[in-house]
N, C-alpha and C positions, 0 to 999 in steps of 0.2 A: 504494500500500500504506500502510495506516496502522499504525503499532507502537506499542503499547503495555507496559510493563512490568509484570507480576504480582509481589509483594514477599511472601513470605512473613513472617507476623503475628512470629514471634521475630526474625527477622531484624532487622523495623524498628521491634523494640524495645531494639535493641541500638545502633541507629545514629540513633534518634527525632532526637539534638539535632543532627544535620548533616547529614542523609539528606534527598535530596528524590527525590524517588519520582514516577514516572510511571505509565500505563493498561498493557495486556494486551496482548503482543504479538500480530497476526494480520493476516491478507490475506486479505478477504472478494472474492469473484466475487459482484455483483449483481444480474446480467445476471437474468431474470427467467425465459429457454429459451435453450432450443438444438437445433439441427439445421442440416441442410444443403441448400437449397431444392433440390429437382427430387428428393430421394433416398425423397417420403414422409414426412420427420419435420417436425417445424416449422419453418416461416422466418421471417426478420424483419418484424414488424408483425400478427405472428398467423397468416397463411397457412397455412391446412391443418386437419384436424382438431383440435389443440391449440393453444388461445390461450395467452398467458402466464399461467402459474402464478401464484399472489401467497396468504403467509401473510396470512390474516387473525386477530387475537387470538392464542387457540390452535387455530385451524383453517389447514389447507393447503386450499387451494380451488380445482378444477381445472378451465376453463372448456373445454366444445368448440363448434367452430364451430356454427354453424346446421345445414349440411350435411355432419354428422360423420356416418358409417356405422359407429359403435363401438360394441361389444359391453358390454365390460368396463372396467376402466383400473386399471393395479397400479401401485402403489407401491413404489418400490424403497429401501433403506437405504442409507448409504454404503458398508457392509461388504458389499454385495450380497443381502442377504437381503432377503426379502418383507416389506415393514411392513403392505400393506394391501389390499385387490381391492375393485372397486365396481362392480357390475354398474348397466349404463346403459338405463333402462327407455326402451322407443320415445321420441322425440321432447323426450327429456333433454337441454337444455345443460350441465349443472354436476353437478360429483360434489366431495364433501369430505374429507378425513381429518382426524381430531380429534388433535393431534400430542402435545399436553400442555406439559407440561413434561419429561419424562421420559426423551424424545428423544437420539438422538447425532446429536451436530450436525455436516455437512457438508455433501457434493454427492448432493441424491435426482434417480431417475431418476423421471419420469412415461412409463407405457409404455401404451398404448392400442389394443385388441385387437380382431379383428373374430374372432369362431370362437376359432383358434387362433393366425392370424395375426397378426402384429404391423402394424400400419400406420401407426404413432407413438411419435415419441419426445423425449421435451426431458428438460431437467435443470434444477436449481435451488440453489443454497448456502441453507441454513437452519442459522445461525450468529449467537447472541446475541451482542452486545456491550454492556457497560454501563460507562457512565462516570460517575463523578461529578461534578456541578455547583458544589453550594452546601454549607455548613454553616450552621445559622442556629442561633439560641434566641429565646423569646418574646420578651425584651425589647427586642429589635431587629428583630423582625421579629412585632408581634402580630396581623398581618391572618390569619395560617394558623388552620387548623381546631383549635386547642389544645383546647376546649371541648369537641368534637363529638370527638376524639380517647382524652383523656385523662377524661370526663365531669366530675359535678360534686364527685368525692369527692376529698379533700385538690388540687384542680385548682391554685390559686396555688403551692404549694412542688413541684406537679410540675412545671408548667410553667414556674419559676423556677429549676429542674434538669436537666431532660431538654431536647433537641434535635431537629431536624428534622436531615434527611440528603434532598438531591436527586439523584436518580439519571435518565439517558436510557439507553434500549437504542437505541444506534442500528446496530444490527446488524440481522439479516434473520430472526431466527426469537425467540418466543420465554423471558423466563431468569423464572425463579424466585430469590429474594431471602430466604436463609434466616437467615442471621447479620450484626449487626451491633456494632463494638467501636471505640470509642475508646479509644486509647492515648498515652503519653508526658505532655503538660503541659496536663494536665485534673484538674480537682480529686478527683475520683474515676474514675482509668483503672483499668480492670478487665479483663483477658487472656483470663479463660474468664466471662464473663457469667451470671447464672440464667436459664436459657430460652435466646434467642439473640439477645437483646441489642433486641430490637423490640416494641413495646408491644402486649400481647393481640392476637398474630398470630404462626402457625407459617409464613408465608411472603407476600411482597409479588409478584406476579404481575406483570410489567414486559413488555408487549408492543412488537414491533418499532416502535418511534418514537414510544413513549410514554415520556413524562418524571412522576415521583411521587414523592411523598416517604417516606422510612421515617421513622416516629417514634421515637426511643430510651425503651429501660425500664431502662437501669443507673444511672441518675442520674449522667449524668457529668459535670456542672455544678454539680452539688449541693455537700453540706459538703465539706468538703475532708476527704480521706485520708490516711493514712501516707506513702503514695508520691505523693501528689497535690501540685499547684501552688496554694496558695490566692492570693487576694486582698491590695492594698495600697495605702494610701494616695498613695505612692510612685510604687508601676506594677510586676507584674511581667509579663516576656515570656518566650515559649517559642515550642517548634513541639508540636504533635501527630497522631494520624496515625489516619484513620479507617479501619476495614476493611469490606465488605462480601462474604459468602461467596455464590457461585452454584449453584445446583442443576444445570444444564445443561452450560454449561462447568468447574464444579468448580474456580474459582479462589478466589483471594483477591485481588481488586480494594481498591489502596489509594493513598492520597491523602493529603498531606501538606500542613498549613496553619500559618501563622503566628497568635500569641493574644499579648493584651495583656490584662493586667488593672489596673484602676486605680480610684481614686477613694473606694475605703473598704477596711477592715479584715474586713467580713461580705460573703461569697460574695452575699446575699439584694439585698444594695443594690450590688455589684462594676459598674463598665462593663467588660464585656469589646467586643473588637473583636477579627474572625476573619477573617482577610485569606489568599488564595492564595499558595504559596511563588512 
């Protein structure tokens, strides 16, 4: 089982300067089917009418053997309701469901139908996870797509203020990526962002074992703010705390990082370094 922590966004702006924050609690089943060999449903290594199951993007994609006698093939939800029917024309291996994003995530049933009959059956977890990796900015990191991202209008003071965010769904179904917000010891933390915090995009699409990046549109590396942490010849340090909101699982996935700033008095020319707690 692997556990992660969800931290609600006021919460861990109230504990920013000592809080360290872990992932979203859960316990995914990966297993790909299930049955019981001899009963009819599927066995281990594929046996029988239904191979394993396997999301693809946003498709479930339902393989049947060579020598499948199926009619039909339903899709089951967790809550036991019909998601979907897919009538199996003669000499069809493969039927799909287009899942979305939009989905409630757990354990679907694949049932496979000859007539009326049932003569199959497996199951699957289809269940996002998304973790965060990295926080970066241009100046430490200008191989990324800044250009091709932010294009060419005011590009240098975007990209000498705004941020990349690396995210993996290494979960089994999958999430949509609709808000993004840094908070506590950033020169501009913003709580409720314009838009949702991500650059001309109302969502980042993050399929099961894809890794991508979100780009920030709140300028949170920019001038410094009221509440914000600027620049120092000096150095100064803090922690801050990125959030990411999910469409599917409906969290607030958050992450907690260490910042240094140094080297000058103006944000434009600052070294920051952004290291993991």
């Amino acid at each position: 089982m692997t556990q992660h922590n969800v931290l609600s966004r006021r919460t861990a702006l109230r504990t920013v300067a000592g809080a360290a924050l872990v992932s979203v609690a859960g316990c995914l089943n990966k297993d790909g089917g299930s049955g019981t060999p001899g009963d009819g449903t599927t066995s281990p290594g594929g046996q029988g009418p239904l191979e394993p199951v396997a999301v693809e993007g946003t498709t479930l994609v339902v393989e049947l053997s060579a020598d499948a006698d199926v009619s039909q093939v339903n899709l089951i939800q967790p809550n036991g309701e019909l998601f979907g029917q897919r009538d199996v024309a003669a000499g069809a291996q493969q039927v799909s469901f287009e899942i979305g994003t939009a989905y409630a995530p757990g354990e679907y049933r694949v049932v496979a139908l000859k007539g009326e009959e049932t003569i199959a059956e497996s199951s699957t977890e289809i269940q996002p996870e998304i973790q965060m990796q990295d926080v970066g900015l241009f100046r430490n990191n200008p191989d990324k797509p800044w250009d091709e991202v932010y294009g060419d209008t005011e590009t240098d003071r975007l990209k000498n203020g705004e941020a990349f965010v690396t995210v993996t769904n290494t979960g089994t179904g999958p999430e949509a990526i609709v808000e993004l917000v840094f908070a506590g010891d950033v020169p501009n933390p913003i709580e409720n962002p314009q838009g949702n915090g991500m650059y001309d995009t109302e969502q980042v699409i993050v399929d099961p074992g894809e890794t991508t990046d979100l780009f920030s549109n709140s300028f949170p590396f920019g001038s410094e703010s009221e509440k914000g942490m600027g620049c120092s010849s000096e150095g100064n340090s803090g922690q801050f705390t990125v959030f990411v909101e999910t469409r599917v699982g409906g969290d607030e996935v958050a992450k907690l990082f260490d910042v240094q700033y140094s080297g000058s008095d103006e944000m434009s020319d600052c070294e920051i370094t952004i290291t993991e707690t």
